[in-house]
C-alpha positions in Angstrom: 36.8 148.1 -8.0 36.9 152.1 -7.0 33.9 154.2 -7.5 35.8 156.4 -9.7 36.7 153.4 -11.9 33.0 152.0 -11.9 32.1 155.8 -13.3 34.7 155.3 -15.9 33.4 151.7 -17.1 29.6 152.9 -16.7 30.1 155.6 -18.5 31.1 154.7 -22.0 28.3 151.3 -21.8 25.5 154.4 -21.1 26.2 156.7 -23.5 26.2 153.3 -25.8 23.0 152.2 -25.1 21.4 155.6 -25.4 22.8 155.8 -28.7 21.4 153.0 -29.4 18.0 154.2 -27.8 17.2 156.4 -30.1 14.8 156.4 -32.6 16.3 156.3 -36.1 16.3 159.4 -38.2 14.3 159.5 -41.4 14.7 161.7 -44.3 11.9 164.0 -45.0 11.2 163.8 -48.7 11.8 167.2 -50.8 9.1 168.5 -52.6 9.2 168.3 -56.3 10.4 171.9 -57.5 6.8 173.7 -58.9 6.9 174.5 -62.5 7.2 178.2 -63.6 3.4 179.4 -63.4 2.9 182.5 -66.4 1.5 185.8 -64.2 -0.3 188.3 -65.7 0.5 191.8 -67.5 -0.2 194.0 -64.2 2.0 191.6 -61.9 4.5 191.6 -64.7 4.4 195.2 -64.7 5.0 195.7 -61.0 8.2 193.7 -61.0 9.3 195.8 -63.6 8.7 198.9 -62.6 10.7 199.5 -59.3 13.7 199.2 -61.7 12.9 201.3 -64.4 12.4 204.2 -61.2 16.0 203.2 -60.3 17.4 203.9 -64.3 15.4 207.5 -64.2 13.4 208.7 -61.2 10.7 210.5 -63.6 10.5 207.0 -65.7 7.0 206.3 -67.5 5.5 203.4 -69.2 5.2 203.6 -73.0 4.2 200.3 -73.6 3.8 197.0 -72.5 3.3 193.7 -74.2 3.5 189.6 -73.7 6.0 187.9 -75.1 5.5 184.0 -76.4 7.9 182.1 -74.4 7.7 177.7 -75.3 9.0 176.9 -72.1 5.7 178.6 -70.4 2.3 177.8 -71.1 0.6 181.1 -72.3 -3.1 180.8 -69.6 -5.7 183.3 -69.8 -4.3 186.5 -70.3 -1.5 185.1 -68.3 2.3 185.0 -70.1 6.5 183.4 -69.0 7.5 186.6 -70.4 6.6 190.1 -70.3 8.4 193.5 -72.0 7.6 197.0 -71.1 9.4 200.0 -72.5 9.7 202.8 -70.3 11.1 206.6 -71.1 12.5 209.6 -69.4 11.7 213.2 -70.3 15.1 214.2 -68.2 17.1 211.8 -70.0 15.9 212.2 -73.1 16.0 208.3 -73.1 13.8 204.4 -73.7 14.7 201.5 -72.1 13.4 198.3 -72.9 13.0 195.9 -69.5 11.9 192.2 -69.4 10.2 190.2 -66.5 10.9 186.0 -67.5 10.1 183.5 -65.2 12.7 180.9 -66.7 16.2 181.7 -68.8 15.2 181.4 -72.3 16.2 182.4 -75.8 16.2 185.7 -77.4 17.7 187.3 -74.4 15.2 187.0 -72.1 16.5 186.4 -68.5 14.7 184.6 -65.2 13.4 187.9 -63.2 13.9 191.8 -64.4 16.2 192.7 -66.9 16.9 195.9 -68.3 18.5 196.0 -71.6 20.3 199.1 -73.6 19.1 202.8 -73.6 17.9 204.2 -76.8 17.4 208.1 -77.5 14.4 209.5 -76.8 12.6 212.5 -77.9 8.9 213.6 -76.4 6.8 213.8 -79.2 3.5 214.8 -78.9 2.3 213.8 -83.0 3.7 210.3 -81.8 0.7 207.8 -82.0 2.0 206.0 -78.6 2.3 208.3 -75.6 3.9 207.5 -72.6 1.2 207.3 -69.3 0.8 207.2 -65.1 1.0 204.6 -63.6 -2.2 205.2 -61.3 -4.0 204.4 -64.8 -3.1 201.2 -65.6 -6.2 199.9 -62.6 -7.5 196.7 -64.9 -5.1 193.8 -65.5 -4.6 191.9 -68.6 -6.9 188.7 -67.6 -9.7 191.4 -67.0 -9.4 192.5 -70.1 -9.5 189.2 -72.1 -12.8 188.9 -70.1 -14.5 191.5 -71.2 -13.0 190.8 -74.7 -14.2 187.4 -74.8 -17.7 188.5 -73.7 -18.1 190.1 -77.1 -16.5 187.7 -79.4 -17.9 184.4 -79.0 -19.0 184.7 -83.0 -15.3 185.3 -84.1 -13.9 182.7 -81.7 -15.9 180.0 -82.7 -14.6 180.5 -85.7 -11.1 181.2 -84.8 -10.6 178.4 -82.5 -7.2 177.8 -82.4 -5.7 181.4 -82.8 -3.5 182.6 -79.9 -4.5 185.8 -78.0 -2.0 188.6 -77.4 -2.0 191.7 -75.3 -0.4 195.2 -75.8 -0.9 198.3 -73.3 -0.5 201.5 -74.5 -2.1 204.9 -74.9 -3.1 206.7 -78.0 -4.3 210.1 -77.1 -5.7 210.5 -80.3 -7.7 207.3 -80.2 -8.3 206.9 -76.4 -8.4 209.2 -74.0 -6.9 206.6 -71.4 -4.5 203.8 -72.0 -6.0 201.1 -73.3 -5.3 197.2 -73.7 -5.5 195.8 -76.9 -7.0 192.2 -77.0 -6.0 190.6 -80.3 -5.7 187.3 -82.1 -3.1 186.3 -84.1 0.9 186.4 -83.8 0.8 189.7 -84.5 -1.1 193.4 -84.8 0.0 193.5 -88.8 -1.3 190.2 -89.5 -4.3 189.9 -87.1 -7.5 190.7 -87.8 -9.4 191.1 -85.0 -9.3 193.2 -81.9 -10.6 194.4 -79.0 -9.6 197.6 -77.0 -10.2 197.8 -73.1 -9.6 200.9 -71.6 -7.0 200.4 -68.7 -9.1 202.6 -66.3 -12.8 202.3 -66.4 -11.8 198.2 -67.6 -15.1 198.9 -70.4 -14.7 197.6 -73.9 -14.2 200.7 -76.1 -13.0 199.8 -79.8 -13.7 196.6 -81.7 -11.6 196.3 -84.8 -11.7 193.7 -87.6 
């Protein structure tokens, strides 16, 4: 036999064996995808906000509130689904945007959304005032902190009630913004609150 036809029958039988060599490959198992985790009104708030500065440079917050979402476990201060309402002096308009962290009904979509402009006049008798940004310092689970410091009475007696949070500034109430701590499913029918002011993060107002 040639050399050249020993290559040719070596060949094939080395490249067969060294296929044959090798270790077998193993799958690496996947991770099971983590469940949606609820963030808080702040984080909320700065996923939002980008967005509304792209729909109106001079954009400012109005107001901005949790929103009860099943698929999410409400945690501490912590929601699935946040709404802010921002307005624009130049415009002369309000947009509502919503930060979800699943699809879910009423609307609400996984990440920012921005829904439909409304008019908008500034208003300065208005109870709600739109605010800076650079004053919104303490976040939602800070808040229910200090709220909770001061309500152990009511909340032993109000076990079971679920806790909501709206931001917004009422000049004529509080000189800063202020987050209102509040139990029950809503501000008409609750009744019991606490306001934290959004700067200084101190306990102002305690309404019953």
């Amino acid at each position: 036999m040639s050399i050249v036809s020993s290559v040719r029958f070596l060949l094939p039988v080395c490249l067969f064996l060294a296929a044959c060599s090798e270790a077998p490959k193993t799958e690496t198992a996947k991770e099971p995808a983590k469940p949606p985790e609820p963030l808080t009104g702040r984080q909320a708030f700065q996923r939002m906000y980008p967005q509304a500065r792209l729909w109106a440079p001079d954009a400012l917050p109005l107001r901005v509130r949790n929103l009860p979402l099943a698929e999410v476990k409400a945690e501490k201060a912590k929601a699935g689904a946040w709404e802010a309402t921002f307005v624009s002096a130049s415009k002369r308009k309000s947009r509502i945007f919503t930060y979800s962290v699943v699809e879910a009904e009423g609307n609400l979509h996984q990440g920012v959304f921005g829904g439909l402009e409304d008019a908008y006049s500034v208003n300065t008798s208005s109870a709600s005032q739109p605010f800076e940004v650079v004053s919104l310092k303490t976040d939602s689970d800070q808040a229910y902190d200090v709220a909770v410091a001061m309500s152990a009475d009511y909340m032993k007696k109000n076990p079971n009630k679920a806790v909501s949070f709206l931001l917004e500034l009422n000049p004529k109430r509080h000189p800063d913004p202020t987050w209102r701590v509040y139990w029950g499913e809503s501000i008409s029918t609750s009744d019991y609150s606490v306001f934290v002011d959004a700067t200084t993060g101190k306990a102002v107002e305690r309404a019953h």
